[in-house]
C-alpha positions as CSV (number, residue, x, y, z in Angstrom):
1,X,0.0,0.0,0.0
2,X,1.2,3.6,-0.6
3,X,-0.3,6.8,1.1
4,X,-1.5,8.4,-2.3
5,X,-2.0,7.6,-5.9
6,X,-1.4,9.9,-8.8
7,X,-2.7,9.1,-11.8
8,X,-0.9,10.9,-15.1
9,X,2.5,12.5,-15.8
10,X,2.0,15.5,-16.6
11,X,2.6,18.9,-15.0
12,X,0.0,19.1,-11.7
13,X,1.0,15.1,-11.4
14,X,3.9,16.7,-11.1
15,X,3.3,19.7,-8.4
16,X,1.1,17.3,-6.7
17,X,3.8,14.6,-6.3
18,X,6.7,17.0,-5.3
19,X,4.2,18.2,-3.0
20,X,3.7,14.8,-1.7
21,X,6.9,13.8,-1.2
22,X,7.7,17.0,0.7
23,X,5.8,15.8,3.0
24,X,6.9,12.4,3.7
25,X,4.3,10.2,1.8
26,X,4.7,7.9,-0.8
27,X,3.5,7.7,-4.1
28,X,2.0,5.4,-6.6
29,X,2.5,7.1,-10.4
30,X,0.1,5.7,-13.2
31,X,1.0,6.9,-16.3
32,X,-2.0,6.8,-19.4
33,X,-0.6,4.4,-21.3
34,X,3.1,4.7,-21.7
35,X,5.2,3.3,-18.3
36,X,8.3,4.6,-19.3
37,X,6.6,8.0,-18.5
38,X,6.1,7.5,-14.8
39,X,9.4,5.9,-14.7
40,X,11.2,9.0,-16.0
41,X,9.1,11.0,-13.4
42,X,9.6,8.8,-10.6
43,X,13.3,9.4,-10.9
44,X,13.3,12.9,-11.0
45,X,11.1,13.2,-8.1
46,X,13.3,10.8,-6.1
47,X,11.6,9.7,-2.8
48,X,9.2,6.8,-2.3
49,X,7.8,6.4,-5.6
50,X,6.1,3.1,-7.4
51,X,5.3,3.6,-11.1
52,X,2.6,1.7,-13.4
53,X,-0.2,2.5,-16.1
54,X,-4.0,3.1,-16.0
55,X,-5.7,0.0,-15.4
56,X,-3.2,-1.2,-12.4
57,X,-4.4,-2.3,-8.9
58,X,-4.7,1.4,-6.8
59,X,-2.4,1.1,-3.9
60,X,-3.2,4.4,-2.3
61,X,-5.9,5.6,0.1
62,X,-6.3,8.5,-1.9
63,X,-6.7,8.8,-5.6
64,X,-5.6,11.9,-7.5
65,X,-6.5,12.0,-11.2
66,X,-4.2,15.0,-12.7
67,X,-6.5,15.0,-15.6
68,X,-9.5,17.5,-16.8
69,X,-13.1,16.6,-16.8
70,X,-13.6,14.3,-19.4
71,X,-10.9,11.6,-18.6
72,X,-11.2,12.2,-15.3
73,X,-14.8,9.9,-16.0
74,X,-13.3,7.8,-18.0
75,X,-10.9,6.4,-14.8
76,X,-14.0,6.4,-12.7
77,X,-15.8,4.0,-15.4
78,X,-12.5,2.3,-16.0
79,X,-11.9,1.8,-12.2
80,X,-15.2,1.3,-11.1
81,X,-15.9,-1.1,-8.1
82,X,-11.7,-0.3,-7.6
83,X,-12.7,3.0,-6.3
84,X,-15.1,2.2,-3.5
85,X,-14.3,3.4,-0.3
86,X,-11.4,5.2,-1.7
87,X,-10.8,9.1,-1.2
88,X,-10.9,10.5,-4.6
89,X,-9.9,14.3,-4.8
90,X,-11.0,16.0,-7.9
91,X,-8.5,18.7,-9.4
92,X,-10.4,19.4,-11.8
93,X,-12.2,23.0,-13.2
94,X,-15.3,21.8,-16.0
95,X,-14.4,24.4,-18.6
96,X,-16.5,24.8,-21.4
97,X,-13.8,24.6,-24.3
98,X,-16.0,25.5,-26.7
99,X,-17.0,29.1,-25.7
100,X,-15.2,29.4,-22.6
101,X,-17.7,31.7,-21.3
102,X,-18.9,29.1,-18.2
103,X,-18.6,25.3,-17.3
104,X,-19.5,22.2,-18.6
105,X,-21.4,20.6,-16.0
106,X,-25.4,20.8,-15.2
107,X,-26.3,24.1,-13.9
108,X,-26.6,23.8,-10.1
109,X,-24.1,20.8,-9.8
110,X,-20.3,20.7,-10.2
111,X,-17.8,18.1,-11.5
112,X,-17.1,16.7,-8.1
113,X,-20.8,16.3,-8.0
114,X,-21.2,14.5,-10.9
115,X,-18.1,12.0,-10.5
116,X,-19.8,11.6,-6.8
117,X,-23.0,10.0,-8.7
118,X,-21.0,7.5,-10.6
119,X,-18.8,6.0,-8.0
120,X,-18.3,4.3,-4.4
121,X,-15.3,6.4,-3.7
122,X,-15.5,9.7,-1.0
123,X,-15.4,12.4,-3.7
124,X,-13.0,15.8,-2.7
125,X,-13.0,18.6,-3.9
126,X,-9.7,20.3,-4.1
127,X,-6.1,21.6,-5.7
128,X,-8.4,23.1,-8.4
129,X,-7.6,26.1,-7.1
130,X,-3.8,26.3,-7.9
131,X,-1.8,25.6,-10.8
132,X,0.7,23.1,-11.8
133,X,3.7,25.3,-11.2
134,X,3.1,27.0,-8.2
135,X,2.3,23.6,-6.7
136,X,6.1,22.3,-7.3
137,X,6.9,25.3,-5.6
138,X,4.7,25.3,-2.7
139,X,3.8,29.7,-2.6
140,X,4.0,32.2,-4.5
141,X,5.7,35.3,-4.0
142,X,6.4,33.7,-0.4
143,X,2.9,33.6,0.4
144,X,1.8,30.0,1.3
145,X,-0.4,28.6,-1.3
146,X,-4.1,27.8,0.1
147,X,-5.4,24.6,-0.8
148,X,-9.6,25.0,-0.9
149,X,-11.4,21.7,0.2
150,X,-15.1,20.5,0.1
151,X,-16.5,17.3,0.8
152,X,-19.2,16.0,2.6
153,X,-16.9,12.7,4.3
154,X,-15.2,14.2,7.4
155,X,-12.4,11.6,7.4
156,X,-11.9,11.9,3.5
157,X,-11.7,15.7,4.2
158,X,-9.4,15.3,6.8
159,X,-6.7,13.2,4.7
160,X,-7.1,15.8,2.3
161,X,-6.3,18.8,4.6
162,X,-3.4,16.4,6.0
163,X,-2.0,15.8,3.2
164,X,-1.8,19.6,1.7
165,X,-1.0,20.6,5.7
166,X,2.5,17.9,5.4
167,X,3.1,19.1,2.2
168,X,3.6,22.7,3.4
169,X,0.4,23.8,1.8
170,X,-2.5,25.5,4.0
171,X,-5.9,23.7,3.8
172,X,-9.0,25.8,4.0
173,X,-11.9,23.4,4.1
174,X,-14.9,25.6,2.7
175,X,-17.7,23.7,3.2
176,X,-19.9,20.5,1.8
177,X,-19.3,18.4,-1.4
178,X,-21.8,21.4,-3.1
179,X,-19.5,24.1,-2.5
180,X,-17.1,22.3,-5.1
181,X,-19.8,24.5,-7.6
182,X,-18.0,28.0,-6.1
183,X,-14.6,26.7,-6.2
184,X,-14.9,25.4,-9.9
185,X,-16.2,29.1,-11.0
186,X,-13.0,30.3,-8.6
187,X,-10.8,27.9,-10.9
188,X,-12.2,29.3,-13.8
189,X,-11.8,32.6,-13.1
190,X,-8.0,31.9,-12.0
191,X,-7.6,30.6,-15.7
192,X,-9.1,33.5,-17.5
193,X,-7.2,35.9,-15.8
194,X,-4.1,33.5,-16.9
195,X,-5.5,32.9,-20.2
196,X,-5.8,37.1,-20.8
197,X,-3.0,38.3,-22.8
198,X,-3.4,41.9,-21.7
199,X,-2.7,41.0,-18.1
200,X,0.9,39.6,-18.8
201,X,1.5,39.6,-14.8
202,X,-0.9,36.6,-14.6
203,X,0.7,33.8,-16.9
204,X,-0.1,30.6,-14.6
205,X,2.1,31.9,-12.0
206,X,-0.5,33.3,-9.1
207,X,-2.8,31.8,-6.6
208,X,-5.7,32.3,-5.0
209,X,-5.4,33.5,-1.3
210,X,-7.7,33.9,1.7
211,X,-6.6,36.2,4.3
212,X,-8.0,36.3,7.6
213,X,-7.9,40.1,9.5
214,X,-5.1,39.3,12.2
């Protein structure tokens, strides 16, 4: 058994793995297709790292797809029954490609809703909130990064929070599974302002912080 499993290779696989590893846990790496992948990840990372593809056994308590939307349901229907009783945090922000003027999901449900519906595991929301880069760091401009969490399983929101909390992240649990629908619209605000081209200060290089009055 590991701690956590990350599925992809790709860069928040990345920031969520260095992240991990910073904070003592070890990792199971499932790369898409290609092994050799998580492999050559595994060995930059260093610490305790396993590597595999899509479609091996899960070894960790909690499940981290580093995908968007779409494959992110393909691992649930791929995993199915594999899932149950798992923690499963989803990174993800719904984006409608197409216009990118709102998200992809029903209106008045999120994507951590809708995985919720198709699977046994504890759904999480969280991580959507920060990019892939500022992850592998851990701040931003020496501000700790804040790592928004809603779930509706206390102890699945707990290992959550614990996990961001080892990793030198701060966790900032916001509220039920539903609140996952004002932390998507957060995330997708976060990419427009990235995605703007007349506001070069914001080129997937900020975060989103809460600051309480002291």
């Amino acid at each position: 058994m590991t701690d956590i499993t990350i599925i992809g290779t790709g860069n928040m696989a990345r920031g969520l793995a260095t992240r991990a590893i910073a904070g003592g846990k070890s990792v199971q790496l499932l790369a898409h297709e290609d092994k050799a992948k998580a492999d050559a990840l595994a060995a930059e990372l260093g610490g305790q790292v396993t590597t595999g593809v899509v479609g091996d056994d899960l070894s960790g308590a909690v499940v981290i797809p580093a995908v968007y939307y779409d494959p992110a349901k393909a691992v649930v229907a791929k995993y199915g029954s594999g899932l149950n009783g798992k923690v499963y945090v989803d990174i993800t922000n719904p984006v409608d490609t197409s216009t990118f003027e709102g998200l992809s999901v029903p209106e008045g449900s999120s994507a951590a809703e809708e995985l919720q519906k198709s699977t046994g595991a504890k759904v999480v929301k969280a991580f959507n909130t920060t990019f892939a880069g500022t992850l592998a760091s851990g701040d931003v401009a020496g501000q700790q990064l804040d790592v928004l969490i809603a779930g509706d399983d206390e102890d699945a929101v707990r290992a959550v929070a614990e996990f961001a909390s080892a990793g030198g992240l701060r966790p900032i649990v916001v509220g039920p599974q539903r609140r996952a629908r004002q932390l998507e619209q957060a995330g997708f605000l976060h990419i427009l302002l990235s995605a703007n081209d007349q506001l070069p200060e914001f080129q997937w290089n900020s975060a989103l912080k809460v600051v309480p009055a002291s």
